[in-house]
C-alpha positions, 0 to 999 in steps of 0.5 A: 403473421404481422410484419416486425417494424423496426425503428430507422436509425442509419448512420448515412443519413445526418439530421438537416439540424442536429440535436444538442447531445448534451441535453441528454444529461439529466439536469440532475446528473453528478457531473453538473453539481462538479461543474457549480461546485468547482466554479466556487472554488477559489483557485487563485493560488493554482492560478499564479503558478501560471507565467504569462506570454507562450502558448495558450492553456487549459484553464485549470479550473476545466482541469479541475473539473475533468480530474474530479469527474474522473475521480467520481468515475473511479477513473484514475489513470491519465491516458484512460481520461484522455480516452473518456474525454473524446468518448464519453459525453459527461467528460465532454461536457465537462470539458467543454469538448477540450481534448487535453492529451494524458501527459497535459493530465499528468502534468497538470495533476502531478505538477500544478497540483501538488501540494493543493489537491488535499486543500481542494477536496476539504473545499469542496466537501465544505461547499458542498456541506454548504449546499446541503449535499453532505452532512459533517454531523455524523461520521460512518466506518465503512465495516466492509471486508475486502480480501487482499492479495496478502492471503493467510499464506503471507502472515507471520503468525505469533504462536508459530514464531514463539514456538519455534523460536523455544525449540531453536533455543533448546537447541543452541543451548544443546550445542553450546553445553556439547562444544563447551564440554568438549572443549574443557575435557580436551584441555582436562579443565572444568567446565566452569564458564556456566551459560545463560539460562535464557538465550537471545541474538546478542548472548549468542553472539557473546558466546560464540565470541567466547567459545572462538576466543578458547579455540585460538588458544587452544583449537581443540574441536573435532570435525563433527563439533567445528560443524556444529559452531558453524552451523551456530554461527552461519544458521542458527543465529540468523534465524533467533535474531529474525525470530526476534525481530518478527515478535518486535514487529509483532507487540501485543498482536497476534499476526502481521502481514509480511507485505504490509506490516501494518496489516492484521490478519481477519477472518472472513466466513469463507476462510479455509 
């Protein structure tokens, strides 16, 4: 049976002439069309925000460099590019081999930058239209769907909030018309006061202020009906003015999410 040989490779036995590691990168590779495309970029603004005397800094363009690199490496986090910068040899080529802390990352791209990051990337997808790297002739729209973490259980839903919405009304209109029937054969008056057809949060209101108005001259509730106008008061009328507010939310859609209002609810093929 033949002998298996393995290739030598001991980590206590260094080259006499080390080899340049950086010759490793393919002369295609995309972090060498960052470098040429930010070495064209015109930073003289980034550049006055820098006030002379002190100690030395990074350059802002090697700065620039690593973030984009970053960035291009779904890499977003200022202490995870601080970690790529001693560990990764496209980080460390980029750089120069210079090794800036995260907080010199984070100052740099949260205070030096800020206003100037969108200008910087419209300019470099100019260059790079320019060199023939992108077209801005045609446009695509991703069609991609990406469940997120506001699932159909934090949706508010238009024929759920119609509906119970409809049976709340019902419901007010039920008490409202009981109240002011009791309080007519108490004071033996008809009930003439004829209530609203349709009723909403601020006629609600109304009502109530009307009903309170009869029982400071005349308090003629029994138990179980001061029950029921507070029961209107305390938890019926939040609950019509939040279902309002929701169809407000709503318009023309047919669901909203309750984390962002914004979102509309899509259907993937492996709903339940």
């Amino acid at each position: 049976m033949p002998k298996p040989v393995f290739r030598s490779g001991s980590l206590d036995n260094p080259s006499l002439f080390p080899e340049d590691i950086f010759e490793r990168i393919p002369t295609n590779h995309p972090v060498r069309l960052v470098s040429q495309v930010v070495d064209l970029l015109d930073i003289s603004v980034l550049l006055r925000t820098y006030k002379g005397g002190g100690t030395s800094s990074y350059h802002p363009r090697m700065l620039l460099k690593v973030l984009f690199c970053s960035y291009l490496s779904n890499i977003y986090s200022c202490r995870k590019i601080e970690k790529s910068l001693r560990e990764n040899i496209h980080f460390m080529w980029i750089s120069g081999n210079s090794t800036p802390d995260f907080r010199t990352i984070n100052y740099f791209r949260g205070k030096r930058l800020k206003g100037q990051i969108h200008h910087l990337f419209a300019e470099v997808v100019r260059l790079l239209q320019k060199m023939g790297y992108v077209s801005l002739e045609v446009q695509y729209i991703d069609g991609t769907k990406i469940e997120a973490a506001s699932n159909r259980y934090t949706f508010v839903w238009r024929k759920s909030v119609e509906r119970h919405k409809t049976k709340l009304e019902e419901k007010i209109q039920a008490v409202l018309a009981s109240i002011d029937a009791h309080i007519a054969s108490e004071n033996q008056q008809s009930n003439q006061d004829a209530l609203p057809k349709k009723i909403n949060g601020q006629l609600l209101k109304e009502e109530l202020a009307r009903i309170n108005k009869k029982l400071k001259d005349s308090p003629a509730l029994d138990k179980q009906k001061k029950k029921q106008f507070k029961e209107l008061q305390e938890k019926h009328l939040p609950r019509l003015e939040k279902y309002e507010s929701q169809l407000a939310v709503l318009g023309n859609r047919n669901s909203y999410s309750k984390t962002d209002k914004e979102a509309a609810f899509m259907r993937m093929k492996d709903d339940h």
